[in-house]
C-alpha positions as CSV (number, residue, x, y, z in Angstrom):
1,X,-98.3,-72.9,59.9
2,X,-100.1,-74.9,62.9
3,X,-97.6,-77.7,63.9
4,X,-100.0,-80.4,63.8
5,X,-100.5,-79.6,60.1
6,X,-96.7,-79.5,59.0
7,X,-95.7,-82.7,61.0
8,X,-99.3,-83.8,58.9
9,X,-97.2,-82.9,55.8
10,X,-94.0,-83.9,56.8
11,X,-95.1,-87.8,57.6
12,X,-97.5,-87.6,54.5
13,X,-93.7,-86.8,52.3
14,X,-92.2,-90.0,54.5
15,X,-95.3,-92.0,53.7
16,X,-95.1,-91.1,49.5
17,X,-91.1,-91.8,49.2
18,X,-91.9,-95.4,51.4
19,X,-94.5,-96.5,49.3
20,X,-92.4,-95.1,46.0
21,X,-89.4,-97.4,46.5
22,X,-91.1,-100.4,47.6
23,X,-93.3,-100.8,45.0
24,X,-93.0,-103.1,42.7
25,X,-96.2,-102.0,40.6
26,X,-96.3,-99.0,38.0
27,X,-99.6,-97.6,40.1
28,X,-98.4,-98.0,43.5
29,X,-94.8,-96.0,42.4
30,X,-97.0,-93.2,40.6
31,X,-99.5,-93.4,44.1
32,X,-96.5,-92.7,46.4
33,X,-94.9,-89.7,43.9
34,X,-98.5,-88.3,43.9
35,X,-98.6,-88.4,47.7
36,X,-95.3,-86.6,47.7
37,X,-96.2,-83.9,45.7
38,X,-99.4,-82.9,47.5
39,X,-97.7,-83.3,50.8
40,X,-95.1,-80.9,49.3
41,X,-97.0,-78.2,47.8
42,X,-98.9,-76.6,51.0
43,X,-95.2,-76.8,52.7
44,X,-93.5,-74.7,49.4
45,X,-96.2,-72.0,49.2
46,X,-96.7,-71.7,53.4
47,X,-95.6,-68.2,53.2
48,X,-98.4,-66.0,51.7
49,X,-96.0,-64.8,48.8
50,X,-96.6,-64.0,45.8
51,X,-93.5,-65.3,44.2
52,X,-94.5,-68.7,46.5
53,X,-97.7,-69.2,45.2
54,X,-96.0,-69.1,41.7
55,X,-93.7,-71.2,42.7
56,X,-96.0,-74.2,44.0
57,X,-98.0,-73.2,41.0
58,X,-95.1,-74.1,38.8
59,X,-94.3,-77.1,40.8
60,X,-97.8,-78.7,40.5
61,X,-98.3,-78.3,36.7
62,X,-94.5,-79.8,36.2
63,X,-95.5,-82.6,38.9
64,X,-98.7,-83.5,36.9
65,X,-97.2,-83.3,33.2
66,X,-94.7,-86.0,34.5
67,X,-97.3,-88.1,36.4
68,X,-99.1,-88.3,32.8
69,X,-95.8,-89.2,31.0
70,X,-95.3,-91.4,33.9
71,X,-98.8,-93.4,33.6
72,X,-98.5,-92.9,29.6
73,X,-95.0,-95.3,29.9
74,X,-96.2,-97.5,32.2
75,X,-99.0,-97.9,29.7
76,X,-97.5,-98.4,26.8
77,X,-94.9,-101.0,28.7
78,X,-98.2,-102.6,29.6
79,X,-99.6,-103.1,26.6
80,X,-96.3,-104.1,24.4
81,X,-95.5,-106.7,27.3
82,X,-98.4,-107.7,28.9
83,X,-97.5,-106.4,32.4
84,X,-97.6,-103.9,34.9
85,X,-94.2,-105.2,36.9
86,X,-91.5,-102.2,37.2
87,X,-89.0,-104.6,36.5
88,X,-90.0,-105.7,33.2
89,X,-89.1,-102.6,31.5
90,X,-88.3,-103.4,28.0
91,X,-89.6,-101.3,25.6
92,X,-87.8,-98.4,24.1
93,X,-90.4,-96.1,24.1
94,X,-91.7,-96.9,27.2
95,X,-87.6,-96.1,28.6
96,X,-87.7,-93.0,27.4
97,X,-90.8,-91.8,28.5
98,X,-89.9,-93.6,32.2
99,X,-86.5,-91.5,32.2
100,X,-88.4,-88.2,30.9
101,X,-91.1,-88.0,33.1
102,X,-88.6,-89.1,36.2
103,X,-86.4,-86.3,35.0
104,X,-88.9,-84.1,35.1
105,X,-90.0,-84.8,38.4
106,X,-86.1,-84.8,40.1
107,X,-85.4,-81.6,37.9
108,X,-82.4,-82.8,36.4
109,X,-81.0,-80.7,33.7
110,X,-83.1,-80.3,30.6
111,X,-85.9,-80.0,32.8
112,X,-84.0,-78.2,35.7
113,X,-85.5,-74.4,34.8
114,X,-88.8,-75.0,36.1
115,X,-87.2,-75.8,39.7
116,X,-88.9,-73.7,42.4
């Protein structure tokens, strides 16, 4: 892989988890996950393998399944509340959805055997 392209990818993964933890708005969070996950993908399936390809195949269809979960909660928070602040996270639904589609994304352990 050129270098100019990896350090690319490797500041584009710096950039997504910056703008992740200091939002404080549902679309910003789900901007900077989204940036991580295509900064991540070209860097996963760099070798030209097949079991790679499968791999950041896996990883993108996971990825996107919690993104929608992800913007589906922040929805639903939005419309039982009236807000799109992260902080004002009171709806059960909305929780669990917000603590599936994070699972899904940090492959903790129901969700752990899709993990590349």
């Amino acid at each position: 892989m050129n270098p100019y392209a990896k350090l690319t990818f490797l500041m584009s993964l710096m950039l997504g988890t910056t703008i992740t933890t200091s939002s404080n708005h549902w679309v910003s969070a789900w901007t900077g996950l989204e940036i991580n996950t295509l900064a991540i993908i070209p860097l996963i399936s760099k070798s030209h393998h097949p079991r790679a390809i499968e791999a950041a195949i896996k990883y993108f269809l996971v990825q996107a399944a919690a993104s929608t979960l992800l913007l589906f909660s922040s929805m639903i928070n939005a419309w039982h509340t009236g807000q799109w602040d992260i902080t004002q996270l009171n709806h059960p639904t909305s929780s669990l959805l917000l603590t599936t589609a994070i699972a899904m994304k940090l492959g903790l352990v129901p969700f752990h055997f899709w993990f590349p």
